[in-house]
N, C-alpha and C positions, 0 to 999 in steps of 0.2 A: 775032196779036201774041204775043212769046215773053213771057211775064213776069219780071219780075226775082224770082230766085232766091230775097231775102230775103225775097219776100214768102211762096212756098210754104216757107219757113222759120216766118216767123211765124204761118202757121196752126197747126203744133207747138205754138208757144209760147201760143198764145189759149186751144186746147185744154186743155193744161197748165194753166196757170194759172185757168180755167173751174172745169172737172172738181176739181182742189184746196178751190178754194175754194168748193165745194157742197155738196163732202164736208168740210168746214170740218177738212181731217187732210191730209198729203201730200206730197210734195216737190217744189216747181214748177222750185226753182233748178238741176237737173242737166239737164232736159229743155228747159228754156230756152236755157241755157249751148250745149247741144250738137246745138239745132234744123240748123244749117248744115251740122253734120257728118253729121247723118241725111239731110240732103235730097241732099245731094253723093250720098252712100252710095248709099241708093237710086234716082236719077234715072240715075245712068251706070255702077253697079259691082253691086249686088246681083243677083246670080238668082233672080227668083223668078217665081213662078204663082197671084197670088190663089187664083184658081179651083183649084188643086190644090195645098192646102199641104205636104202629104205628098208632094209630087213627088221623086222619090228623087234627081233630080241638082242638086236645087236648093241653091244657098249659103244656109252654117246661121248667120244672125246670133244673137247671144247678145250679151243687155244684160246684164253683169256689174254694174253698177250699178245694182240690182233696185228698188230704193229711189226711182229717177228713173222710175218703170214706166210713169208717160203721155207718156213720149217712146215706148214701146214701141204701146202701144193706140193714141195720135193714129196714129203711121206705117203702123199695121195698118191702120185705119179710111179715111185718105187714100189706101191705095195700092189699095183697092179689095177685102176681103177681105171676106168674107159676115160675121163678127165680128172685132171688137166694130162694132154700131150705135151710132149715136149716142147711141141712149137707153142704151145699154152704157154708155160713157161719162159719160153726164149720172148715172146712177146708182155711178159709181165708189167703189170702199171701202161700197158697202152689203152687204150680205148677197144674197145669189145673184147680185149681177153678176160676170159674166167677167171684170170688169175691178176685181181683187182690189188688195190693197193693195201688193204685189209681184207681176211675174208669174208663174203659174201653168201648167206643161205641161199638165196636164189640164183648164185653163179655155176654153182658147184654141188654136185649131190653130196659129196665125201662132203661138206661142211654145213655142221650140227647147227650153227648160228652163226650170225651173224656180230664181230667182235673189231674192235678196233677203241671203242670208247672205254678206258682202264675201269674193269672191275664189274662190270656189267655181263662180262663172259662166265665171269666164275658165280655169282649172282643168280646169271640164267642157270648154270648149272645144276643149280640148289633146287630150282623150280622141278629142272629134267629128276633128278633124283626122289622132288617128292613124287611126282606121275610112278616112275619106275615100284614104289614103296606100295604107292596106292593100287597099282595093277596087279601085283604082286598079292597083294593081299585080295585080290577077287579070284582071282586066275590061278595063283597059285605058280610054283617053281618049274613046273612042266612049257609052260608060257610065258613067264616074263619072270627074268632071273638074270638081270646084268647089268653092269657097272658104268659111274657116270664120272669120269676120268678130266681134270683139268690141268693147261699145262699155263701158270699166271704167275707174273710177275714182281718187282718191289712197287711200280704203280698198282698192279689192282689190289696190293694188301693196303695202299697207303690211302685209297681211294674212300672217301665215308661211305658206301653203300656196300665195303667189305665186310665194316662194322655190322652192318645189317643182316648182311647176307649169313654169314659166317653162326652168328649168335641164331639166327632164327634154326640151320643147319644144326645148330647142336644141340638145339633145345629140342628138336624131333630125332635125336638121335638116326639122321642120315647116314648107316655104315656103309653105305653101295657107294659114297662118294670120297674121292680121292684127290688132292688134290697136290700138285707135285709143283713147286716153287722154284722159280730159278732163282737162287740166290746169290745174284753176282755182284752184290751190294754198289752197284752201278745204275744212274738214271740222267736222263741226259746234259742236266748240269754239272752232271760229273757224280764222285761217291757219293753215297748213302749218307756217308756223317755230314753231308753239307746240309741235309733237311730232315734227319730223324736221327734218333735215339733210343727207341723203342724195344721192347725186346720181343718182336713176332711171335715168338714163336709161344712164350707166355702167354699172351692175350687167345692165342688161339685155344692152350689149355683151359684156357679160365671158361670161356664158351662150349666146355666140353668135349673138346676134340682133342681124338688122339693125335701125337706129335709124333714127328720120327725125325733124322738127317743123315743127311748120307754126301756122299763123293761125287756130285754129280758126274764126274770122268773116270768114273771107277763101276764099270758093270757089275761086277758080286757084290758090291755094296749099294748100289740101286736096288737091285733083285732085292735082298735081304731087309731093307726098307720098304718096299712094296708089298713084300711077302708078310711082312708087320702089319703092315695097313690092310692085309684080307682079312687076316688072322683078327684083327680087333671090332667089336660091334660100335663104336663111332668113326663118324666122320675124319675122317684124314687129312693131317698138311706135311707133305715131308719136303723139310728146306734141302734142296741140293744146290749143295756148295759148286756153282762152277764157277769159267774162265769165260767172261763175255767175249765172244771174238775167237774162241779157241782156236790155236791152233797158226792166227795170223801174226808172227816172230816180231812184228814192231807195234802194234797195237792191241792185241788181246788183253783184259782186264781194264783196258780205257773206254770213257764213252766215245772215244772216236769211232768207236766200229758201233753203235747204236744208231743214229739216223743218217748215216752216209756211205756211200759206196768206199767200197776198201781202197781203191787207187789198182792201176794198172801195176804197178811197182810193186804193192803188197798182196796182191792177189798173186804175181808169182811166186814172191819168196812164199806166198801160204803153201802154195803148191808141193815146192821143194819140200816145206819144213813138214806135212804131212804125209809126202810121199806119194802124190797125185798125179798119176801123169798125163789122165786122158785129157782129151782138148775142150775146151768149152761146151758144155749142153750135151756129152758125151756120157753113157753112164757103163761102163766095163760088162763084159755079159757074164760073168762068173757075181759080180754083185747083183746085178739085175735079177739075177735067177735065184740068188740065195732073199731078194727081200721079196721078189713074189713066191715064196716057199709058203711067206708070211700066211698071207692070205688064204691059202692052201686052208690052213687050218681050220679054219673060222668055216669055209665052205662046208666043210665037215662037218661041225655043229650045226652048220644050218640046216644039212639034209637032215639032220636027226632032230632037229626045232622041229623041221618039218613033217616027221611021222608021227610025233606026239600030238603036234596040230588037228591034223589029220584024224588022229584016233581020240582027241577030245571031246568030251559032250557038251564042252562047251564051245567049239570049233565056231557057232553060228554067231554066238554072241557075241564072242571075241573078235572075229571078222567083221562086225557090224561094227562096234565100239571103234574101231582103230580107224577103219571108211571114213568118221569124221561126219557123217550124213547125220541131219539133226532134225526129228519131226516133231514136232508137238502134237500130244494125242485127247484122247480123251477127259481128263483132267482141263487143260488150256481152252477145247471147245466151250465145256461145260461153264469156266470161267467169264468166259466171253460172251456167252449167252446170258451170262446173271448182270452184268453190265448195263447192259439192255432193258433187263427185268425191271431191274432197280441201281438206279443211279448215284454211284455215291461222291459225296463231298468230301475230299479226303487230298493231301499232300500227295504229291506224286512219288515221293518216296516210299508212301505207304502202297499207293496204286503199285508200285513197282515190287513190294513185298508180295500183294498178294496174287502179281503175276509169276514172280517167282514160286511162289509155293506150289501153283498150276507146274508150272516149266519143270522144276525138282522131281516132282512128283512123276513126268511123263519120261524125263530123260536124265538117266544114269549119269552119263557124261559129265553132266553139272555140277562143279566144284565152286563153289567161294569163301569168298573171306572178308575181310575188314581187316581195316591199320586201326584197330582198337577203339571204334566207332561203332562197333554192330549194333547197339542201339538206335543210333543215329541215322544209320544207313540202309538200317532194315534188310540187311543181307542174308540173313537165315532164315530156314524153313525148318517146319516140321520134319520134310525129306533127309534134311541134314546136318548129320550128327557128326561132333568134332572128329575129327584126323589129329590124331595125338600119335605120340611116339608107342605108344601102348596097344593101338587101334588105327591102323593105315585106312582102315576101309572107311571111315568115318569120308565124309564131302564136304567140312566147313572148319577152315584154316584160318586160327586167331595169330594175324601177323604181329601182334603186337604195333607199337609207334614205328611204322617202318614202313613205310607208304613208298619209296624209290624199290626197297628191298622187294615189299611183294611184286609190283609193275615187272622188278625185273625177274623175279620165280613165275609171276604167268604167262610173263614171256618162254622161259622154259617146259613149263606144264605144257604149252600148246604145241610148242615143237617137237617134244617128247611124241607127240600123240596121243589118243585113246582120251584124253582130258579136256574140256571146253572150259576154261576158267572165267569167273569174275571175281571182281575185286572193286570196297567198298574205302573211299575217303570224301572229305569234304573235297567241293570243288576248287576253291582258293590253296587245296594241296594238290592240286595238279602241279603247280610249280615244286613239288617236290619231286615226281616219281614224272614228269616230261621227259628227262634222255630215255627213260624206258619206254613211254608211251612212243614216243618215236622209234624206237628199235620196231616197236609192235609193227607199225607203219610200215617201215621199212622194210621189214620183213615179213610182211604180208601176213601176217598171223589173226588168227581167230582169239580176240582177248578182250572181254566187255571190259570197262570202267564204270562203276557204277559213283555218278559224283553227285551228292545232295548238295543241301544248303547252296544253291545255284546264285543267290543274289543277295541287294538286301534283305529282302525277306526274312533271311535268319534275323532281325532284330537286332538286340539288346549284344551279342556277340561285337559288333564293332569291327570298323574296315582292317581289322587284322584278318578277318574270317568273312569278310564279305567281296568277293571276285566281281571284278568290275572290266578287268581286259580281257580275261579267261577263256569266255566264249570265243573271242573274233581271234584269239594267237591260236587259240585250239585249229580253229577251221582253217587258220591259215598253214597246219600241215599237213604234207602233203597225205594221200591215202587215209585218213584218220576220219570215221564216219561218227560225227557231233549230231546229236538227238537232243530238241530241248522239245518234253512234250507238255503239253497244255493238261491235259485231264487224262481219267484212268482209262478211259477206250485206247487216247493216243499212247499212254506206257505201256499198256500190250503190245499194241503194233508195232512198239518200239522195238522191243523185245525180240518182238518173230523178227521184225529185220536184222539185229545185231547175230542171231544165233543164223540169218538165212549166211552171212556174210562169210566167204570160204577163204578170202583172200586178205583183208580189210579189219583192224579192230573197229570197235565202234565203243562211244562215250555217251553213256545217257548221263544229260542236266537235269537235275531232279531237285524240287520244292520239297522246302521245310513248313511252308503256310499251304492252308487247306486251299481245294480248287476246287469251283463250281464247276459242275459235269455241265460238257457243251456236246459232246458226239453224243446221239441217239443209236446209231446204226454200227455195225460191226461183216455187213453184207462183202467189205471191199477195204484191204487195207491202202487208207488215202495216204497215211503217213509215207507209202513209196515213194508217193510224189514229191516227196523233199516237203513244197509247201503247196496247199490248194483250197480252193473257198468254200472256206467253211459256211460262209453267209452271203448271200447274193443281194444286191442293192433292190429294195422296192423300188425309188423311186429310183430317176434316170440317176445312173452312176457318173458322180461326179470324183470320187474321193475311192482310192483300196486303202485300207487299212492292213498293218504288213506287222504281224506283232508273232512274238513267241513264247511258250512255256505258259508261265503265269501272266503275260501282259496281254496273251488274246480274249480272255476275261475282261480285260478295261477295253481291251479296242471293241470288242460285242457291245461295253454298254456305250463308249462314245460313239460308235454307227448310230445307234438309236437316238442320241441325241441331235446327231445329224441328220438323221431321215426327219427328225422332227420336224427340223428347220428346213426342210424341203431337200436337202443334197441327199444324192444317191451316194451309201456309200459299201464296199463290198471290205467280207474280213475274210484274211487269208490268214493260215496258220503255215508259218513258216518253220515247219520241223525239221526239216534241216537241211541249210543250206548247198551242202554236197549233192543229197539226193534233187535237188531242185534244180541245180547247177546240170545234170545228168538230165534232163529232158529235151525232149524237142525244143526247138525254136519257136515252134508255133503255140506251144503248152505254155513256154513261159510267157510269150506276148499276150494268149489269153487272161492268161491266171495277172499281169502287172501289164495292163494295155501303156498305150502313148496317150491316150487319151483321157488321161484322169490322174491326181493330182497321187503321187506314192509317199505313202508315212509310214516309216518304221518306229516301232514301240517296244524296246527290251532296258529290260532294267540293267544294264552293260554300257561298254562304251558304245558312242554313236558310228564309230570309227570302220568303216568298212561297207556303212550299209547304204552309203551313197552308189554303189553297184547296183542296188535297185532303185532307191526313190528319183536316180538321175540327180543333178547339181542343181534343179529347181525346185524339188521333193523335202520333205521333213524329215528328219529325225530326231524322235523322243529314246531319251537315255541318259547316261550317267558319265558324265568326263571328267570325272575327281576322285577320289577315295571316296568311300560310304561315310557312315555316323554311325554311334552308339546309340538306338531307341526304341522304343516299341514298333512295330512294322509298320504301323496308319503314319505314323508320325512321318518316320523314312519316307515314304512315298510321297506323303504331301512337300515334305520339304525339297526333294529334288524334282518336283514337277512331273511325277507320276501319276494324275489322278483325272476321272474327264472332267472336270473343272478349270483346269490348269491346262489341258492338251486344247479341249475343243474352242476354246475361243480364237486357237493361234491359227488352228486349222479353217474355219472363218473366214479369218483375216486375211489369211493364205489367197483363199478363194474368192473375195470382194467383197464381202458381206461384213 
């Protein structure tokens, strides 16, 4: 006998509202609200593979309303996946369960990303979608041929980097992506009309997306919204109208049931009023068996993914692409040795163009962009040609002004798989696209930041555009690998480490003013070392000099000023503090002994780097906003210059 719908519906909602109120913390009401639209979803539309959640052609659902996370574990758990168990569940929001207060990419296979922050779920989605477009177009329909499904709330439409998200989605004409709205015009101040008036569903036309709406508690009207949205070549939003709460007889459509458990009292009457009667954490086996029927299906597809696989001639390639394995070949050698040859004087942005063009040219995988700076940023290559709505296969994505938007698409590019992204803004717009950069973190994901214009150095631009805390808030989170390199040898190195990095984004700081080449040699990437000496002291070492990017240029020449006056002094190039931070104990005592006076030199704040110089040590930098001026000028006036460093250093030392 088929069961009625709402009933494997209301298993969602048991769960939810259980697991809430155990963990006495939670949000029952979006999970409940949007039980119908989960079951519709996955019973007749989603692809998937319990059994193999990494299956690479499977549709990427993404709960963009992170906050509703046991609509996400109950549908895990129902449709048959080895996690979360139910004891997952029964222990929700504790410490070590899988089944986190939001969900978690690395808690849980069944979960696409990582979500809880509004708007950045649906966001990352756009990224997954563009991968899916782009693979598609190499590979073809045999191999990647499936949809990237989001299930997002009246926060992540209200959120500004929906704006972004959304507009860039239409402008590439995304039709693999779906986006299904719960519209329970509820947030947790209570309705919608206390903080908008907007008409949703308009703006999302205007961006070029198809619209739809439907019942969200009405399954043939799901379907038939859904079935609209395959049937159309854009991107999708269909508002489903439901009942926050559905379902609980005293609080449904209030935000009482948005961030708190239902109560003991209404958690029964839900029961009655739905007709529930198993006991807590219980799931009936006549449901159990009809939602992993679910699953069932999807297996099937995948045996047949799998003989096409199989019988592809491009089987080799495609297996290698999706590995994530990343080698620089011939081309990057070649590059490295002309380095060598001949030494050039050049901005490390350009350095880092023309290591890119190396890297592009060796490895497919390489996708970037720019937030409407490609000139600035130097982010394209010859290798690659735009990805437009007309040409997926292109590798270089004009994000337009939307610096949070792309951070948070290569956040999805990289989880998608098969795609190694960077992406191109000034560094003082890191404070734009930072919640993304930290998802990256977070989430362990492979996702360069290519950020120029690192300092004053930009000039004449003025401290709206010249980053002065940038560097030391970067380092200060967590997982997030900060590269500021000095010269064109060090932005190669830079490079091989960021694409070596499996787990870990990485942020190259990169110069808009030219840099005198100081590495001769390319035998041994030093840059691993975080930081190492670059220059050894002739005479007895008295002084290390601790500088990075463009300040180990002034710390080379103030040594020599030093060695003049008889102090020994040695220059390290601190590329980046993470990786140096990762050394032995004995590496860092040699490279910054006890016995010699430590100065740090970055045109940034001083603030942090008393970690190394110790509370007796120097710090040269910048503890104010920049100026608007020509670069010489900047620098002399903040006491950037060895005129101004070496006397203090001196004085420091008795002399």
């Amino acid at each position: 006998m088929t069961l009625p719908e709402r009933q494997l519906a209301n298993a969602i909602r048991a769960l939810a509202m259980d697991a809430v109120q155990a963990a006495n913390s939670g949000h029952p009401g979006m999970p409940m609200g949007m039980a119908d639209v989960a079951t519709v979803l996955y019973s007749d539309y989603l692809k998937f593979d319990p059994a193999d959640p990494k299956w690479a052609d499977r549709d990427r659902f993404v709960l963009s309303a992170g906050h509703g996370s046991m609509l996400a574990y109950a549908t895990l758990h129902l449709a048959g996946y080895a996690r979360p168990t139910i004891d997952d569940i029964r222990n929700f929001r504790q410490l070590h369960s899988p089944c986190a207060g939001h969900p978690e990419n690395f808690e849980l296979e069944g979960i696409e990303t990582t979500t809880g922050p509004l708007g950045q779920g649906l966001a990352t989605a756009v990224g997954m979608a563009i991968a899916e477009r782009h693979l598609n177009a190499l590979y073809g329909d045999d191999l990647v041929d499936h949809r990237t499904w989001v299930i997002a709330g009246d926060g992540c439409l209200m959120e500004g980097i929906n704006h972004e998200a959304i507009g860039l989605a239409g402008h590439l004409g995304l039709g693999r992506l779906v986006v299904l709205w719960d519209d329970n015009k509820i947030t947790i101040d209570g309705s919608t009309d206390l903080s908008t008036s907007e008409d949703v569903k308009a703006r999302y036309a205007a961006t070029g997306w198809h619209v739809e709406s439907c019942d969200g508690h009405d399954p043939a009207d799901i379907r038939r919204a859904i079935d609209a949205a395959i049937a159309d070549g854009r991107p999708s939003l269909i508002a489903c109208r439901t009942l926050i709460g559905f379902g609980a007889p005293n609080k449904q459509g209030t935000s009482a049931t948005h961030g708190s458990p239902l109560g003991a009292d209404e958690i029964a009457a839900t029961r009655e009023n739905i007709g529930w009667t198993a006991e807590p954490f219980v799931i009936p086996a006549d449901i159990a068996a009809a939602w992993a029927a679910f699953g069932e299906k999807g297996k099937k597809l995948h045996v047949q993914w799998n003989d096409r696989l199989a019988s592809s001639d491009k089987k080799s390639e495609f297996s290698e692409r999706l590995s994530g394995n990343l080698v620089p070949g011939d081309a990057f050698k070649a590059y490295l040795d002309g380095l060598v040859a001949e030494p050039p004087k050049v901005a490390t942005r350009k350095a880092s163009e023309n290591t890119l063009t190396a890297l592009t040219a060796d490895i497919a995988a390489l996708v970037g962009g720019s937030a409407d700076l490609t000139g600035s940023n130097n982010t394209k290559t010859s290798s690659t040609k735009p990805l437009t709505k007309g040409d997926y296969s292109g590798r270089y994505i004009y994000y337009g002004i939307r610096e949070f938007g792309m951070a948070a698409a290569m956040n999805g590019m990289a989880l998608h798989g098969g795609v190694v992204p960077y992406g191109g803004t000034f560094l003082v717009f890191a404070d734009y696209c930072r919640a993304a950069i930290r998802l990256s973190a977070l989430q362990q994901q492979r996702v360069v930041y290519v950020m120029t214009h690192d300092s004053i150095g930009l000039g004449e631009d003025g401290p709206t555009h010249q980053p002065i805390e940038h560097l030391q808030s970067l380092r200060a989170m967590p997982n997030l690998l900060v590269m500021r390199p000095a010269d064109a040898v060090e932005t190669a190195e830079c490079w091989a480490l960021a694409l070596a990095q499996g787990d870990r984004p990485s942020l190259l700081a990169l110069t808009r003013q030219n840099l005198a080449p100081l590495r001769h040699d390319v035998t041994e990437n030093l840059c691993a070392k975080g930081g190492y000496r670059l220059r050894a002291a002739s005479a007895g070492r008295k002084v290390v000099l601790v500088a990075t990017g463009s300040e180990v240029s002034l710390a080379v020449d103030i040594a020599d000023k030093l060695e003049a006056a008889g102090h020994g002094a040695d220059v390290v190039s601190m590329v980046s503090t993470e990786l140096f931070d990762e050394q032995t104990a004995a590496y860092q005592a040699d490279i910054l002994p006890d016995d010699a006076l430590i100065v740090s030199i970055e045109a940034g704040t001083t603030f942090g780097w008393e970690r190394y110089t110790g509370r007796h040590g120097l710090r040269f930098g910048i503890d104010s906003f920049g100026a608007s001026a020509p670069i010489d000028d900047l620098y002399a006036h903040f006491g950037l210059t060895v005129d101004a460093i070496t006397p203090k250093i001196l004085a420091k030392l008795g002399n």
